[in-house]
N, C-alpha and C positions, 0 to 999 in steps of 0.2 A: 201632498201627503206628509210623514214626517219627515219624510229624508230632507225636505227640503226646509220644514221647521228648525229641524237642529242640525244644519249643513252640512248631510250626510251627501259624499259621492255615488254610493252604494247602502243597498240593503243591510243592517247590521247582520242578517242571519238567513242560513240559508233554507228553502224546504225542504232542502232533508239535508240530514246529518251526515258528516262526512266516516266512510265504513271503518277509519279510523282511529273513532273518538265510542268502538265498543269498547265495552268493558266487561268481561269475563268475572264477575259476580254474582251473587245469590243465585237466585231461579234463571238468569240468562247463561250461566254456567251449565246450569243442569240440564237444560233447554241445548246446549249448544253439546256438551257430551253424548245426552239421547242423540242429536241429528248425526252429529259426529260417530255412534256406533252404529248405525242403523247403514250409513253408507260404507264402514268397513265391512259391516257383515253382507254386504250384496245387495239391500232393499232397495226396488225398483222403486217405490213410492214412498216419500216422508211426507205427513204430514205434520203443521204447525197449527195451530188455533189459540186463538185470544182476542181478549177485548180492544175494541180500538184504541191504537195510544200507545200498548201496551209494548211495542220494542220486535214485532212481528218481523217485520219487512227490514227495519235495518239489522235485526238477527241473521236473517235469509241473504241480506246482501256482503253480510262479514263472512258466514259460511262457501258461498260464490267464490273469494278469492281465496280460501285455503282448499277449493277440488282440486280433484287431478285433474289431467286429460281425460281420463277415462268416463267421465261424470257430467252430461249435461244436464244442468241447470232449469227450471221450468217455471215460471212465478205467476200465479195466477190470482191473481189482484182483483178481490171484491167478488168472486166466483160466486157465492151464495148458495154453496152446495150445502145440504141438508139431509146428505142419507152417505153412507159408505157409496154404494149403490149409484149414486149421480153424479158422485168423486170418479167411479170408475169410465161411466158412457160419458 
């Protein structure tokens, strides 16, 4: 593969991003406020949605290390819910 063309020890890059390298900007800001009030004010369910690609899941994993104790975390990857309805059962 390449690593061995251009006498890499290691992969240059990782599959996922490390939850360190968010950046609290534009729409991931606003994105991160909404989650961010939604768990002050008590809601049992947040939801996220967006295109693939789009900063979903390492959003949800920067959120992860600023809960409390009080807050577990639930990440449901590629669910293909289609109704409020099928989020719930």
């Amino acid at each position: 593969m390449y690593e061995e063309f251009f006498h890499l020890n290691r992969r240059p890059f990782a599959p996922v991003a490390p939850v360190e390298s968010f950046l609290r900007i534009g729409p991931f800001d606003k994105a991160m406020q909404q989650l961010e009030r939604g768990l002050q004010q008590g809601q049992s369910i947040l939801l996220l949605v967006g295109p693939a690609g789009s900063g979903k899941s390492h959003l949800c994993r920067f959120l992860a290390t600023r809960m409390t104790q009080q807050h577990l975390p639930v990440y449901l990857s590629t669910a293909g819910f289609h109704t409020r309805r099928a989020v719930l059962q």
